[in-house]
Every structure is written in structure tokens, then in C-alpha cells.
C-alpha positions in Angstrom: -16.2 3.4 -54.3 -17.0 5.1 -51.4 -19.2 8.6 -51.1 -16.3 11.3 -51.0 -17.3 14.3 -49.3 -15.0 17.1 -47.2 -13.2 15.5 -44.0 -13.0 16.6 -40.3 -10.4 16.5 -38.2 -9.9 14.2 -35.4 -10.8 14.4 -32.5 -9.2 17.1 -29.9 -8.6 19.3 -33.1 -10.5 22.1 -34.2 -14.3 21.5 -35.0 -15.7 20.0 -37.6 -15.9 21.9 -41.2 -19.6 21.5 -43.0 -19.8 19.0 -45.6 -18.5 20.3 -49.2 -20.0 17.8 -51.4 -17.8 15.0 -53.3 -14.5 15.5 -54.1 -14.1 15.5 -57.7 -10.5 15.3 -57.5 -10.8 12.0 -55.6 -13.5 10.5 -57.6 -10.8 11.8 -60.7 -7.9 9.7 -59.2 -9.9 6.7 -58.4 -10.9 6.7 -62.4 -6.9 6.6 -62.9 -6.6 3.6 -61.1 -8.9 1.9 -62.4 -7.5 2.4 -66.0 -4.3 1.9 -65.3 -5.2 -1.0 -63.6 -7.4 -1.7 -66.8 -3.5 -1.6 -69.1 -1.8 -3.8 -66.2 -4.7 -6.3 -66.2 -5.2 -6.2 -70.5 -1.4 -6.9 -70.5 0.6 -8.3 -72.3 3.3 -7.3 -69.8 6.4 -9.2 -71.3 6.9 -5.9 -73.7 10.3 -4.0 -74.4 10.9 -0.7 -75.4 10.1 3.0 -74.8 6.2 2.1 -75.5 6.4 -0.8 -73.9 7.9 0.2 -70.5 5.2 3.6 -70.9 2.7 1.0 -71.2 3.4 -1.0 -68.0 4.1 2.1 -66.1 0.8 1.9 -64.2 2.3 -1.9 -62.7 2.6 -2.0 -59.2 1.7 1.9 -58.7 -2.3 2.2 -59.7 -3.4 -1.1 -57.5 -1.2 1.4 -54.9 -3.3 4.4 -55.4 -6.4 2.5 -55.7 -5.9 1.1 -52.1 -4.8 4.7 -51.0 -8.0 5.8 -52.4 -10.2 3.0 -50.2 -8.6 4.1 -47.6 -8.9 8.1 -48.0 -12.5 7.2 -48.7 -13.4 4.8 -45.3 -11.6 8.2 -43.7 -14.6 10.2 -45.2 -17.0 7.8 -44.4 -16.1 7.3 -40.8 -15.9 11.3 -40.5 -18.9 11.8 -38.1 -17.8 9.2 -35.6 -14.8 10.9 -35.1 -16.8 13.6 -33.4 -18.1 14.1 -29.5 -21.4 11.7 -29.6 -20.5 10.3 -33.3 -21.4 6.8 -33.9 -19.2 3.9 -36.4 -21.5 2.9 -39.0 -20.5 -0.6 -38.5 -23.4 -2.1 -40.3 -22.1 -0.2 -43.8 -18.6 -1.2 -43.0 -19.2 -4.7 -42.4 -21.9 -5.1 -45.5 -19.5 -3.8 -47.8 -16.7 -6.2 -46.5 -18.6 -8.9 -47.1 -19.5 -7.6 -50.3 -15.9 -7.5 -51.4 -14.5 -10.3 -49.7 -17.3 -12.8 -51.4 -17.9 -11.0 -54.1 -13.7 -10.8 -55.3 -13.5 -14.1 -54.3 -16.2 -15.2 -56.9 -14.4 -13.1 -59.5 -11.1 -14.2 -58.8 -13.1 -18.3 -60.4 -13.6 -16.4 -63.9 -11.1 -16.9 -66.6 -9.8 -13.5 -67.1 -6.1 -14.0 -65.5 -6.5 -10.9 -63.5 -5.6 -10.9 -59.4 -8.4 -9.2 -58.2 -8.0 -7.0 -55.4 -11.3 -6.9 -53.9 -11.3 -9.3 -51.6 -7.9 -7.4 -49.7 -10.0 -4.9 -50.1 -12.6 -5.9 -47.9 -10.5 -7.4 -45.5 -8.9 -4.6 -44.4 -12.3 -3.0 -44.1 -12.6 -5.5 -41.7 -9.4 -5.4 -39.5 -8.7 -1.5 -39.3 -12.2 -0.9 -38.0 -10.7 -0.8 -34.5 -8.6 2.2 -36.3 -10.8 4.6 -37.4 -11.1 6.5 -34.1 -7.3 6.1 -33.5 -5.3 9.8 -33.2 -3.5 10.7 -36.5 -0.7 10.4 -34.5 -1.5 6.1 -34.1 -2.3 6.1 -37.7 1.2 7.3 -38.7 2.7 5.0 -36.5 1.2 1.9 -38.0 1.2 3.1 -41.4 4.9 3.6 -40.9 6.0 0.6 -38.8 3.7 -1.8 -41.6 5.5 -0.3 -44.5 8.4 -2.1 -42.8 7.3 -4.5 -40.6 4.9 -5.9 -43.1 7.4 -7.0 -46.0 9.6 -8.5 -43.2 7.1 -10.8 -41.9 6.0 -11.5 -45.6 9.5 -12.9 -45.8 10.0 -14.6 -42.3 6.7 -16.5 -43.1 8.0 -18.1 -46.5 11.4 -18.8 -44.7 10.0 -20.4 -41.5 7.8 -22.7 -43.9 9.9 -23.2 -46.7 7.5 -22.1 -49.1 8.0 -19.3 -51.7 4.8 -17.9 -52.3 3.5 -17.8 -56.2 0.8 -15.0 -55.7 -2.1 -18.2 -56.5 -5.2 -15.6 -55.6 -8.2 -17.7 -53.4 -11.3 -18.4 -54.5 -14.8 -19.0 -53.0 -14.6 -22.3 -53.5 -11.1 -23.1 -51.0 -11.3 -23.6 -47.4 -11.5 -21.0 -44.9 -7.7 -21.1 -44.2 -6.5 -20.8 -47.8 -8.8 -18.4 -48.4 -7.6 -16.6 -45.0 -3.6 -17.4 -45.6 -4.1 -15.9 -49.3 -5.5 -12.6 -49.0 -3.0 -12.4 -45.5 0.0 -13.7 -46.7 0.3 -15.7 -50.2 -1.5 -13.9 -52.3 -1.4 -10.8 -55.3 -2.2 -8.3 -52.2 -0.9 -9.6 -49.4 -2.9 -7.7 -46.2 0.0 -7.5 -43.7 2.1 -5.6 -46.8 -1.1 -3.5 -48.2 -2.2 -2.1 -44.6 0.5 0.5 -44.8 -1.6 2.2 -47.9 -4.4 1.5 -47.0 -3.9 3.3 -43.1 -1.9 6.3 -44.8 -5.3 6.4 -46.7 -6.8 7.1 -43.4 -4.6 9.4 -42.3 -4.7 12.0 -45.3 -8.9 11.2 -45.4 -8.8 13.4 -42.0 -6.7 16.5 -43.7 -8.6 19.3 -45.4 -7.7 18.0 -48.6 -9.4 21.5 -49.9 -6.7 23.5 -48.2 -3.7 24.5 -51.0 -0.8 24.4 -48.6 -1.9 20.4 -47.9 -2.2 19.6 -51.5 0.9 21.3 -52.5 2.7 19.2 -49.3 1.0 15.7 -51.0 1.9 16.8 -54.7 5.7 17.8 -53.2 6.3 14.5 -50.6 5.0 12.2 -52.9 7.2 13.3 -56.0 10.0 13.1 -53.4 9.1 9.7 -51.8 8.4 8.4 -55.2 12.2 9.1 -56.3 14.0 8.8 -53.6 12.6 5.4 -52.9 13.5 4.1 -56.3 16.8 5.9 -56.5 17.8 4.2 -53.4 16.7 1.1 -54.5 18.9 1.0 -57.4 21.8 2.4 -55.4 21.5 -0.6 -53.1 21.6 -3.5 -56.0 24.5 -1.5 -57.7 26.4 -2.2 -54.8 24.8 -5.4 -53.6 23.7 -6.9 -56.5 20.3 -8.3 -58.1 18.3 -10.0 -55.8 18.4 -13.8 -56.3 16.2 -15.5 -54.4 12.4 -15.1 -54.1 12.4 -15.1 -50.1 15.6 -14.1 -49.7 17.1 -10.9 -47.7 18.9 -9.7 -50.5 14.9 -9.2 -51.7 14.5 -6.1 -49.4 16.9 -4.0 -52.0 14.1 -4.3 -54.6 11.5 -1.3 -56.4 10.2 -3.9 -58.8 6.7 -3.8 -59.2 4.7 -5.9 -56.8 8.3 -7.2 -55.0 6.0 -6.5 -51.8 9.2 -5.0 -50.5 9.6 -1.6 -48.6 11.3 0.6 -51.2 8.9 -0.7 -53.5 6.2 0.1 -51.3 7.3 3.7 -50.6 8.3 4.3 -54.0 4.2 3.2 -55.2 2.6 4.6 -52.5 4.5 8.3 -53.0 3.6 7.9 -56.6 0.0 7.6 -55.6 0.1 10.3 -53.4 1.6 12.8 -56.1 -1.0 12.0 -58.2 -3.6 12.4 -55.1 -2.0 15.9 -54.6 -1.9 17.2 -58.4 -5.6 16.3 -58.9 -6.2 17.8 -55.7 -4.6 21.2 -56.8 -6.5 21.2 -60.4 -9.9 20.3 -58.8 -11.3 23.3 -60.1 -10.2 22.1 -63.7 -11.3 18.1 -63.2 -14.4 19.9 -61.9 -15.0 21.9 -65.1 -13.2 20.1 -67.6 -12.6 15.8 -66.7 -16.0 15.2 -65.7 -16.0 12.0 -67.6 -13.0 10.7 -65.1 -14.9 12.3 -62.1 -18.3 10.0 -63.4 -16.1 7.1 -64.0 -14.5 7.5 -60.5 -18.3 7.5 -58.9 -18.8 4.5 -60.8 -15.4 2.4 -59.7 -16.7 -0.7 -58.2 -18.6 -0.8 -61.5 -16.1 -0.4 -63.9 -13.9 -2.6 -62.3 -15.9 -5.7 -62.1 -17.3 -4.5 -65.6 -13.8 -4.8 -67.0 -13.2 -7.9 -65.2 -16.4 -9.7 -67.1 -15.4 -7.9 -70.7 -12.0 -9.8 -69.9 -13.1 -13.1 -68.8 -16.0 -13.0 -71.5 -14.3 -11.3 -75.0 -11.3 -10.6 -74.9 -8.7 -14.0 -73.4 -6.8 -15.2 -74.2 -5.7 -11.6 -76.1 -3.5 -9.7 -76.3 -0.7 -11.4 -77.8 0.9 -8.3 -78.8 1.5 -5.0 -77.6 -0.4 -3.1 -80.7 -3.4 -5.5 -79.3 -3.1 -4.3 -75.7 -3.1 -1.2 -76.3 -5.8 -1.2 -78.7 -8.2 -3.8 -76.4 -7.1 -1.0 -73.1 -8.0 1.8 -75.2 -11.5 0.5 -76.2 -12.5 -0.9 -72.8 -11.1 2.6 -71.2 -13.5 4.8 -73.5 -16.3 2.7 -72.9 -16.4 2.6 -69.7 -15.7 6.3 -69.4 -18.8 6.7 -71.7 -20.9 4.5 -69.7 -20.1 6.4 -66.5 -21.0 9.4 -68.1 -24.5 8.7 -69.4 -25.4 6.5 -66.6 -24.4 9.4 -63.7 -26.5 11.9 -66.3 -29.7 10.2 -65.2 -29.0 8.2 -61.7 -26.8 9.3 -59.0 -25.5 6.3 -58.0 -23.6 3.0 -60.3 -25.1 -0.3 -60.3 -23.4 -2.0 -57.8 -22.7 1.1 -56.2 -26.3 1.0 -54.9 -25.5 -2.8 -53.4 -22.7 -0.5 -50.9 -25.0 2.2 -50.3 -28.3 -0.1 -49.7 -27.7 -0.4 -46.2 -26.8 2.7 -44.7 -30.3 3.8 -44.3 -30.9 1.2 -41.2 -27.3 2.4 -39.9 -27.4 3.8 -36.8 -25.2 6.7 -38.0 -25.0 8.4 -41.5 -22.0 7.5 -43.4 
């Protein structure tokens, strides 16, 4: 959603590399999300089997990249103020916050029985500011000590209340504290779990994602993250058992999709980093040959609130069946990825694409 061109390194590093244009591998990957976000949302997710379970594989692991992704992408934004003299382009951040967070929360009213993610989104836009001229040594730090921290206080705060949190999404229409308590705490995307992404997003935003030797270390610690994290996970309820209560501490053991838990966590976030890394290493091929994903990834914001409106509008309350979820994902997939490509033929920007970029012209630094 963001412009992706070639990142700097922080500050007290060497200087500055000249701009490289997008990154088609990123805009690639965002279009991955979104689709496999587009199956996870088109459901049905109550499905057995081999196709089944390939089906749902995107569950828990493309929201993950997709946050990633925002982050990798603020990183690139932000890249100027990083430098001696630079200046935050506050007014861009904090227009396309409030895009997000009013925007999502006006979705989330629409009958399409989708969590949108939007308005988490644009929250952390909003709190990680502070952040973006933080050493990469600070980033890791937080990014690790969230991926931990954040599922613990996600369950101290149900136990202290005696709640058990139902993942109810706000909308525009709730008070200012459910609205702030759900996209903190009670909702889909919990902020103080989906930081830790979201600031490793920053973090790899400020490598030279062009270089080989960093995109063969993603492709390499994200395979490895991704398994060891689920391996250990199912080590741990082997010998511990299931986890049987929804705030309980038995809960930390689980990979499930969405748990909010840390193995589940690391386990999604190392499979969005793989993924991150292999498109990385084939940019030269998603350059050449996928430039209908690369289009599609320019055009994310689009597609995704396109998808949400072609669910809310057409297609609920289908799919009963898998055959029709895979059919209705299918359809919606290819048109959007047809739409991206005409539309980017003849304008450079997606529709509301031009609503995040409208601003930065009166910003006191380019973004």
C-alpha cells in the first residue's frame, strides 16, 4: 500500500544508496497476501481433507505477511528521515492512519463476516511513529521482547477481568473505548500481539533487500523459524496436552492459526518472511514474468476493500461448500488481478491509492 522503493541504512551506517525504483518483489508478496487473505476471508473454513487443509493454509500466515509488508513499506517511506537533516513526513503518516483506522472501522459495519485488519493497521502507524528513527538494534529489541511480551499481556488482561475475548471487531459506530480496547486488546488483530510483525517490518525495510546474501538469509531464517516454531509447538502439547482453556497458560503451547500466541506468532511471521525472501531472490523473474501480481500488489489497499464490498454485496452468505469457495476465491482472485493490470496500464497509481498519496505533496519531507 505503500510506495516501495530501495532502502538506506540507518543512521551511523554507511551512506545512503540512490533510489532503485519499486520493488517488484514486494509489491509481488503484498498481492499474495491479499489473495490468500481473499481464500481465508471467502471461507468456508470448517473443511477436511488434503484440499481442504491446502485451502486454509493461507489462515493465520497471509494477515502475517501482509502486516510484515506494512511495516517493510513505512520502513521505505520513512527512509530519508533516517538521514543527517532528514525530516518524518508526519503529515502522510498520520493521514493514512486516519484513513485506515475510519475507514476499516466503517468496513468492519458491512455484512461480509470478514475481520478487517485495517484499522490495526492504522493504529500501529500511529504508535510506532516514535520508532522509525530508533537504531536497528531498538527495533530488534522490541520486535523480540513483543513477540513474547505481547501474547502474555493478551492473556493477563482476559485473566485479571475475567473475560475471554471473542475476537468481536469495533465499529465506527462504538465508543471511543471499545473501539480503543478492540483494535488493542479484544479484537481479530490485537495491536500489543501484531506490533512484533509489524516492527520486524521495519527492521528488514532498512536492509538492502537487493543484496543476494540478505535475501538468501530471509528465504533461509524464515523456512527455519517457520518449522521450528511449529515443530516445537507440537512437541510441547504431546507432552502437555491440548490446550483447554481460552485464557489459560496451557494456551502459550499453541501454533493454531490466530491463537495470538508466541509459537504461533514466530511460526507466521517466519513463513512470511520466507516468502519475502524467495520473491526477493526471483525478482528478476516477478519482474519479467508476474507482473500481474506485481500490479495487483500496487493496487492492495484497492483490492482489498474491493473484495471486501464483492463479499458483503454478491457473494454472503456463500460458500457453503468447499467446491464454492474455491470457485467464488478463484473468480474474485482473477478479477482483481485483471483489474490491477489494465488499470496500472494507463494510471500509475489505484483508486484509493491516490487517497494515501494525496497528501504528501504539502509534506514537509518527500515520502
Amino acid at each position: 500500500m505503500t510506495r516501495t522503493t530501495a532502502s538506506s541504512p540507518a543512521p551511523g551506517s554507511h551512506p545512503a544508496r540512490p533510489s532503485l525504483g519499486r520493488v517488484a518483489a514486494l509489491d509481488a508478496a503484498r498481492a499474495v497476501a491479499i489473495v490468500g487473505m481473499m481464500a481465508v476471508n471467502v471461507g468456508p473454513r470448517d473443511v477436511e481433507g488434503p484440499v481442504g487443509l491446502l485451502y486454509q493454509l493461507p489462515a493465520g500466515r497471509a494477515s502475517l505477511l501482509f502486516m510484515v509488508l506494512a511495516g517493510v513499506g513505512m520502513s521505505i517511506l520513512t527512509r530519508t528521515a533516517r538521514q543527517p537533516g532528514g525530516h518524518l513526513p508526519w503529515q502522510t503518516i498520520l493521514w493514512r492512519a486516519a484513513l485506515l483506522l475510519v475507514g476499516g472501522l466503517a468496513l468492519q459495519m458491512l455484512d461480509h463476516e470478514v475481520s478487517v485488519i485495517l484499522p490495526t493497521y492504522g493504529f500501529l502507524f500511529l504508535i510506532c511513529m516514535p520508532l522509525l528513527r530508533r537504531s536497528n538494534l531498538t527495533l530488534a529489541v522490541i520486535a523480540t521482547a513483543s513477540t513474547l511480551a505481547g501474547p502474555l499481556i493478551w492473556l493477563l488482561a482476559q485473566r485479571a477481568t475475567g473475560q475471554t475475548y471473542d475476537f468481536t471487531q469495533p465499529v465506527l459506530a462504538d465508543a471511543p473505548r471499545d473501539i480503543l480496547e478492540g483494535i488493542v486488546l479484544s479484537g481479530s488483530y490485537p495491536a500489543v500481539v501484531w506490533i512484533a510483525p509489524f516492527v520486524l517490518g521495519l527492521l528488514l525495510g532498512r536492509a538492502d533487500l537487493r543484496a543476494r546474501r540478505v535475501q538468501v538469509r530471509l528465504a533461509v531464517a524464515g523456512a527455519a523459524t517457520a518449522l521450528i516454531a511449529y515443530v516445537l509447538s507440537q512437541i510441547l502439547i504431546v507432552l502437555l496436552g491440548e490446550p483447554s482453556e481460552p485464557a489459560g497458560w496451557t494456551k502459550l503451547v499453541s501454533a493454531v492459526d490466530h491463537s495470538q500466541m508466541p509459537l504461533w506468532l514466530i511460526s507466521g511471521t517466519g513463513s512470511a518472511v520466507l516468502i519475502l525472501g524467495i520473491f526477493l531472490l526471483a525478482e528478476d523473474v516477478v519482474a519479467r514474468r508476474l507482473k500481474f501480481l506485481c500490479a495487483a500488489g500496487r493496487l492492495s489497499l484497492t483490492v482489498y476493500v474491493g473484495h471486501l464490498l464483492v463479499l458483503a454485496a454478491w457473494v454472503r452468505p456463500e460458500p457453503h461448500t468447499l467446491a464454492e469457495g474455491i470457485l467464488i476465491t478463484l473468480v474474485m482472485a482473477v478479477a482483481a488481478l485483471i483489474f490491477a493490470s489494465v488499470w496500472t496500464r494507463f494510471f500509475a497509481t489505484g483508486p484509493l491509492e491516490f487517497l494515501f498519496r494525496w497528501p504528501r505533496s504539502r509534506s514537509s519531507s518527500r515520502g
